[in-house]
C-alpha positions as CSV (number, residue, x, y, z in Angstrom):
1,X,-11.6,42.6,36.3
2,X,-7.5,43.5,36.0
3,X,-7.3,46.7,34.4
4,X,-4.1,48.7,33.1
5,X,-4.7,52.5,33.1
6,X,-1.7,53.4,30.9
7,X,-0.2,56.8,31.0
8,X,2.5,58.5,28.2
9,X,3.0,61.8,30.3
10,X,5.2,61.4,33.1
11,X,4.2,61.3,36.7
12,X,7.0,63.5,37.7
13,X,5.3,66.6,37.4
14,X,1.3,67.8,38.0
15,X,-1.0,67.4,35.4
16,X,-4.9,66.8,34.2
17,X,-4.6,63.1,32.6
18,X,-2.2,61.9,35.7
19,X,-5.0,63.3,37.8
20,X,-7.9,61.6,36.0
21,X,-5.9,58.0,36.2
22,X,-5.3,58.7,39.7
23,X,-9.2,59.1,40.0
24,X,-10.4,56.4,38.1
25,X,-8.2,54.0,39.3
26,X,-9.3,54.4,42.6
27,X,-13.0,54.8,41.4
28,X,-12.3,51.2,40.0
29,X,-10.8,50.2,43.2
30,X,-13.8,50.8,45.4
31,X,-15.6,48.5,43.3
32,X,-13.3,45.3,43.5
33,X,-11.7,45.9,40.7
34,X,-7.6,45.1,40.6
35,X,-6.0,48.3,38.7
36,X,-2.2,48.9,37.8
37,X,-1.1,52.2,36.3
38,X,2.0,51.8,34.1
39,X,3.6,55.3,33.6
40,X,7.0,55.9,31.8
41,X,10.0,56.9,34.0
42,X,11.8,60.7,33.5
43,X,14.2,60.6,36.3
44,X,15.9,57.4,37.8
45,X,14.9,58.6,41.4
46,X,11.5,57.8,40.8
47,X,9.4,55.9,43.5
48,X,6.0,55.0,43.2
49,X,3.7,52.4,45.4
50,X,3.1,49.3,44.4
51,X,0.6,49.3,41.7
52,X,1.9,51.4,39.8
53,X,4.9,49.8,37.0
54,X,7.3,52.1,35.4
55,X,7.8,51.2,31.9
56,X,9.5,53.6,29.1
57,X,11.5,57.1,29.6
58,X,9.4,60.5,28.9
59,X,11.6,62.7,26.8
60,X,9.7,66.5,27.6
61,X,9.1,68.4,24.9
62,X,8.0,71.9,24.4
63,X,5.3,71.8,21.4
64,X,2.6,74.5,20.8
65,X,3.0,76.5,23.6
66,X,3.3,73.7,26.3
67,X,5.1,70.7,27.6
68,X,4.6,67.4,26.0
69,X,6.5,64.1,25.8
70,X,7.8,61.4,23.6
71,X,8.7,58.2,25.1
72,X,10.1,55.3,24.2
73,X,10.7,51.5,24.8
74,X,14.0,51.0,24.3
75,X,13.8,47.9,25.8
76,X,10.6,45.7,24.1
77,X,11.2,43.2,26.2
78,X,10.5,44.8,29.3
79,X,6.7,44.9,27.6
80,X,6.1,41.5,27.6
81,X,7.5,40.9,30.4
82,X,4.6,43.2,31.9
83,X,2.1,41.9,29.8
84,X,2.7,38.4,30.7
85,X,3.4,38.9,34.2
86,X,-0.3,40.9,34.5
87,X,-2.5,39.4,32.2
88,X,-4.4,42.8,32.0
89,X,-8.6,41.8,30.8
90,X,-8.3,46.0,29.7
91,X,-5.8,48.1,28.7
92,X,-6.4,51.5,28.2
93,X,-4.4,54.0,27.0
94,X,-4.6,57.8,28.1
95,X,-3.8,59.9,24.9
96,X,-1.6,57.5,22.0
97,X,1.7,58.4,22.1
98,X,4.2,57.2,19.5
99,X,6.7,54.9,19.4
100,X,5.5,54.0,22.6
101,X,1.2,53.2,22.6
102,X,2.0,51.0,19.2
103,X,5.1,49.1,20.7
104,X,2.1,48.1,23.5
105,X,-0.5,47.4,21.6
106,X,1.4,45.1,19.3
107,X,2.2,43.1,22.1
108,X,-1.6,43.6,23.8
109,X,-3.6,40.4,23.7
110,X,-6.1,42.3,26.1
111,X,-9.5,44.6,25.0
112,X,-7.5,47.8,24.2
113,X,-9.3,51.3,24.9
114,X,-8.2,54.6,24.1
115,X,-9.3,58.1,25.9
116,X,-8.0,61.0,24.1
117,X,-7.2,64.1,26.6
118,X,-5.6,66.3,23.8
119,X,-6.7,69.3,22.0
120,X,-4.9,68.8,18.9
121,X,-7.2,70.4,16.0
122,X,-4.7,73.2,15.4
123,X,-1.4,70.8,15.7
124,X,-1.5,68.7,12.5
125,X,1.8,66.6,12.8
126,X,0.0,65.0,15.4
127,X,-3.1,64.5,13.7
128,X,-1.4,63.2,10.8
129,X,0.8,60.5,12.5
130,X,-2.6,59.0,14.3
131,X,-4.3,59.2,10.5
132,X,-0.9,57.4,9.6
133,X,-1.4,54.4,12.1
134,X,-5.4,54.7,12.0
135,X,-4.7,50.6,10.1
136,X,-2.8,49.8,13.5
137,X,-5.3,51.2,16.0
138,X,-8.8,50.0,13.9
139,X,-7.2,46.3,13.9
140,X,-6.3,45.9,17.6
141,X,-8.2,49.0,19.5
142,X,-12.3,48.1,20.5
143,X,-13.0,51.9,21.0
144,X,-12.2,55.2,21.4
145,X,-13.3,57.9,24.4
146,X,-13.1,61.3,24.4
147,X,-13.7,63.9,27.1
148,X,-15.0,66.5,24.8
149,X,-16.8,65.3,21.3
150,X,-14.0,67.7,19.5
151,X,-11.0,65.4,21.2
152,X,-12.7,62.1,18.6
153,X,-12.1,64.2,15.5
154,X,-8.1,63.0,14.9
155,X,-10.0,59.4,15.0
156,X,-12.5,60.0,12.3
157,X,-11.3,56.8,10.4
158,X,-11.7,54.5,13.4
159,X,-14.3,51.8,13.2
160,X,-14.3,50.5,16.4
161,X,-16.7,52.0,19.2
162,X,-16.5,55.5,20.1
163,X,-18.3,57.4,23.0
164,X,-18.0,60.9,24.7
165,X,-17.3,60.9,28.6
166,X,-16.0,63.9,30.6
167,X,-13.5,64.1,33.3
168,X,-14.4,63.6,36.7
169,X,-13.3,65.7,40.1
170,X,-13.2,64.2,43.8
171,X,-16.2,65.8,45.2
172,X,-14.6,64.6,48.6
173,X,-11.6,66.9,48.0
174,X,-12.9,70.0,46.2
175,X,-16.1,70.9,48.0
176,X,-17.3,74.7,50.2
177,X,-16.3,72.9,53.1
178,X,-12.7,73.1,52.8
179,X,-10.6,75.2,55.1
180,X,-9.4,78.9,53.8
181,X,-5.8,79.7,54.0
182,X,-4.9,81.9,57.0
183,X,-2.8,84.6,55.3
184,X,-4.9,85.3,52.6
185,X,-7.7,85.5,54.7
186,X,-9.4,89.0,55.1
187,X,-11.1,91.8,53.2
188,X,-9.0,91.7,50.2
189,X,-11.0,89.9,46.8
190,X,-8.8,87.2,45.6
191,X,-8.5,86.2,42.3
192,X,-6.6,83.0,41.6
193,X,-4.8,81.8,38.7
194,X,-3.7,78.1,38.7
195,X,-1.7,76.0,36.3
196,X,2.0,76.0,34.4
197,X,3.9,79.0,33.5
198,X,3.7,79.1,29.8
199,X,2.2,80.2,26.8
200,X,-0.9,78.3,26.3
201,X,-2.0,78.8,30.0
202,X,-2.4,82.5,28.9
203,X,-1.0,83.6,32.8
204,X,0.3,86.9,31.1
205,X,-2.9,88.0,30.0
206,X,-4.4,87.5,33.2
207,X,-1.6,90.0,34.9
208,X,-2.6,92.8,31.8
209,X,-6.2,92.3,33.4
210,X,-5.3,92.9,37.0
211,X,-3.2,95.6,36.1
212,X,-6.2,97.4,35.0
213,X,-8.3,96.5,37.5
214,X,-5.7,97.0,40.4
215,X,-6.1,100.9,38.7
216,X,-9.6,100.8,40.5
217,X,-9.9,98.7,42.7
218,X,-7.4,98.4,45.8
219,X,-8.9,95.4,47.8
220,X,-8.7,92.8,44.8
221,X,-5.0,90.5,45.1
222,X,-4.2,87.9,42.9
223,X,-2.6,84.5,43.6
224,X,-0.1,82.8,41.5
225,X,-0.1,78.6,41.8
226,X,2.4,77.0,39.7
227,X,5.8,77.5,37.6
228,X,7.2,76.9,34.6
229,X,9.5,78.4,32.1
230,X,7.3,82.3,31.6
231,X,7.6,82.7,35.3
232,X,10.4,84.9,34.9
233,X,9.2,86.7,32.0
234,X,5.9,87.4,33.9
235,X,7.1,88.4,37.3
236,X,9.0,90.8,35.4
237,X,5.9,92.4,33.9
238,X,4.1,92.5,37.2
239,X,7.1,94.0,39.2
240,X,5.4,96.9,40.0
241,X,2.1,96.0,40.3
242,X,0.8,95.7,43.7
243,X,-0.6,92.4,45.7
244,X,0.4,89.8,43.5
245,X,1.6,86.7,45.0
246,X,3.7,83.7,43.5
247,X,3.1,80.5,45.4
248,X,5.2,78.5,43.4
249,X,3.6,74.8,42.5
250,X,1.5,73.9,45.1
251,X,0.2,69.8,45.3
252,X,-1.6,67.4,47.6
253,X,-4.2,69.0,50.4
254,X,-3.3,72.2,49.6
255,X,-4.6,72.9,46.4
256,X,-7.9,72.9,47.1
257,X,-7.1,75.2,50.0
258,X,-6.1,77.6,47.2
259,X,-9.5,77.6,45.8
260,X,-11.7,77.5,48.7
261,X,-9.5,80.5,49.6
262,X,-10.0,82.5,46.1
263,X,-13.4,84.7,45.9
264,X,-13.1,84.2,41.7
265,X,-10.8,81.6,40.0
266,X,-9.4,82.8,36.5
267,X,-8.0,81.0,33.9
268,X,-6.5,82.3,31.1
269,X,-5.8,79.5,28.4
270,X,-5.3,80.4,25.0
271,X,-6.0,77.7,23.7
272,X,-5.4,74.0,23.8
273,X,-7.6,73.0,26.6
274,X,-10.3,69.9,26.0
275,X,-12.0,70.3,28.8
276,X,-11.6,72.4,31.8
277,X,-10.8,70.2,35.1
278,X,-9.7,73.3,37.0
279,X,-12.8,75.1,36.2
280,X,-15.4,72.4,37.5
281,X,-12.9,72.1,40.8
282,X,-13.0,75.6,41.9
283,X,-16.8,75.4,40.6
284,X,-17.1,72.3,43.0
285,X,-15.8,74.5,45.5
286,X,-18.6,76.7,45.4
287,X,-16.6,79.9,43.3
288,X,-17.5,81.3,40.0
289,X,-15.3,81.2,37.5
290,X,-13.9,83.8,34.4
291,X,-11.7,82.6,31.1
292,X,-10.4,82.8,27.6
293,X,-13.2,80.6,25.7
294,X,-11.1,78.4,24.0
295,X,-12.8,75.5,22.6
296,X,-12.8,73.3,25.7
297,X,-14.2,75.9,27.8
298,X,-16.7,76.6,25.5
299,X,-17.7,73.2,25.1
300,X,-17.9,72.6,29.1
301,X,-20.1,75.7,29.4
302,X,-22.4,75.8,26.0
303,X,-26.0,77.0,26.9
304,X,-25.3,78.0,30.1
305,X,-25.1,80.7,32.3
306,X,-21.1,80.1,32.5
307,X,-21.2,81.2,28.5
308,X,-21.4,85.2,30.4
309,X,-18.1,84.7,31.4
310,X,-15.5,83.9,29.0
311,X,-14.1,86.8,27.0
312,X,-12.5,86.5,23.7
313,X,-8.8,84.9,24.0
314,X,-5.9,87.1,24.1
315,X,-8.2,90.0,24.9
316,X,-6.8,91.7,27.9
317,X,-9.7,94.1,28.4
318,X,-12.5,91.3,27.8
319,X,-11.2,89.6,30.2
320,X,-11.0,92.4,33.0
321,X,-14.4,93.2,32.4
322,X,-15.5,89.5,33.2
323,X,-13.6,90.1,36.4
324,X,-15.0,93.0,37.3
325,X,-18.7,92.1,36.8
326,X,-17.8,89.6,40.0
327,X,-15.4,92.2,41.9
328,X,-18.2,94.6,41.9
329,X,-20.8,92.1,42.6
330,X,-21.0,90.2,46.0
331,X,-24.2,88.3,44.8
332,X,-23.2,87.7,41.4
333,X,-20.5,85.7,42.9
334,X,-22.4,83.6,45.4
335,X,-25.3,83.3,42.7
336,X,-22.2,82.2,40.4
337,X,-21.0,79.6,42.7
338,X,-23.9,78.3,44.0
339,X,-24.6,77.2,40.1
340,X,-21.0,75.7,39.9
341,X,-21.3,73.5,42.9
342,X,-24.6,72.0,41.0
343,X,-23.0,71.7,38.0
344,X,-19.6,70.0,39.5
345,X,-22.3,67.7,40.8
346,X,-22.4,66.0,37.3
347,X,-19.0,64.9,37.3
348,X,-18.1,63.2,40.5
349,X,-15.8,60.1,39.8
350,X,-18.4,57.9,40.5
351,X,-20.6,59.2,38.0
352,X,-17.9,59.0,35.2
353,X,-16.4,55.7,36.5
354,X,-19.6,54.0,35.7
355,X,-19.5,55.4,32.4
356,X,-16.0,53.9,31.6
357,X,-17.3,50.6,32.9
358,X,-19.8,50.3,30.6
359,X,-17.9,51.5,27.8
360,X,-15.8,48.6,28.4
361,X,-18.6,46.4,28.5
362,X,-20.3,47.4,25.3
363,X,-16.1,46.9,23.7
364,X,-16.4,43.6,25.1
């Protein structure tokens, strides 16, 4: 089977859907299957191997909180030409950008899939402009995937097939086994914060937290992975406060360093999360885990023992006193991360690759 994963967020940067096409495509791989990844180009010094096709320019955007992107085709051409050239049996499309998912899937003659990434309940001009081309996507779409049931609400209208399958993690990569980093290695409990520097990643709250812990406790630190444009703002705040460390954006072999490193990972988001990748790799890495429970987290740990520790978003306090339980706690935390790594177990690339395959099978 020839399969186009396509992406509308650009590859330039880090980010959770460029990291589940990057693991399903090789998930599909290993099992003979022939998989291009078409992504749209931000910069003109972009270089990618050789399955991968650059098609369309990602304009960033900051909406709600966080970077997005609109991208177009200026040249519609340039789709068939792709089209033809590849003769794709699937395409599927990772979230449904506009102008540039409908210029594709007007010229698709393959089965079309969607997955929606996107926690867009609160943002209704999204919402609305899929309800508007809901006619376009139930004519020439065969289903619709979500990784969290609450990410298939914007396609309530849609006819087609529809099914619920998670993310997946690299159980290879993010496992106990990895190697600590050297210089954060002693008696000091660190807590690590990973992701962009903005609002909806919630880093600011996280640094109110350790301030009140750092109060009473002197062998916590806290690690900073990633930038973005509050990383200024948030440095300031935390000027004074001592043992926190800003790693800048960290990628490739080292990040899971950073959480086989951490004794608890913490993250912060607001909101606008429909899922929780980061938590399920630092669980995979055998850490327990504290947050804001926004409705992805909250879907990703409903009826479990992970509920205990998600405080109330935007809650400061809360949040410290989740961290604290596990600063105080030696056993708490290895009892914690022991049930992570089982729980990561469920969402191994293999696992969800064979869901997909199916999915496509049932669309047939």
């Amino acid at each position: 089977m020839k399969i186009g994963l396509i992406s509308f967020h650009s590859f330039a940067n880090p980010g959770g859907v460029k990291n589940h096409i990057l693991g399903l495509a090789k998930e599909f791989k290993k099992r003979g299957h022939e998989v291009k990844i078409i992504v749209p180009r931000r910069s003109f010094w972009e270089r990618y191997d050789k399955d991968t096709i650059l098609l369309g320019t990602s304009i960033p955007i900051n909406i709600v909180g966080t970077q997005g992107d609109i991208v177009f085709n200026f040249n519609p051409f340039a789709i068939k030409k792709v089209l033809e050239r590849e003769k794709f049996d699937v395409l599927h499309f990772h979230n449904f950008i506009i102008p540039s998912a409908t210029q594709i899937l007007e010229k698709s003659k393959s089965l079309n899939i969607i997955t929606s990434h996107a926690n867009i309940e609160d943002n209704h001009i999204i919402k609305n402009m899929l309800m508007g081309i809901s006619g376009k996507i139930n004519k020439k779409v065969s289903g619709v995937i979500g990784v969290a049931p609450f990410n298939l609400n914007p396609f309530n209208n849609f006819n087609g097939y529809k099914a619920v399958i998670p993310n997946g993690i690299d159980l290879n990569e993010f496992n106990p086994s990895i190697k600590r980093i050297n210089k954060f290695n002693n008696d000091k409990i660190n807590i690590l914060f990973l992701g962009r520097l903005e609002e909806r990643k919630g880093l600011i709250y996280l640094l109110k937290a350790y301030r009140i812990l750092k109060e009473k406790y002197d062998d916590i630190r806290l690690i900073i992975v990633g930038d973005g444009p509050l990383k200024k703002d948030c440095q300031k705040y935390a000027s004074d406060i001592k043992d926190v460390y800003w790693e800048g954006v960290q990628t490739g072999s080292i990040v899971p360093q950073y959480f086989s490193t951490c004794d608890i990972y913490c993250s912060p988001a607001i909101f606008g999360e429909s899922f929780g990748i980061v938590l399920l790799e630092a669980m995979a890495c055998g850490k327990p885990v504290v947050g804001f429970s926004n409705s992805g987290y909250k879907e990703l740990f409903r009826g479990t023992k992970g509920e205990e520790f998600l405080a109330e978003p935007k809650n400061e306090k809360e949040l410290a006193l989740k961290l604290e339980k596990l600063i105080v706690n030696k056993n708490l935390r290895e009892e914690m991360g022991k049930w992570g790594i089982e729980k990561s177990q469920n969402y191994s690339w293999n696992k969800v690759a064979d869901q997909v395959l199916q999915f496509y099978k049932k669309c047939s």
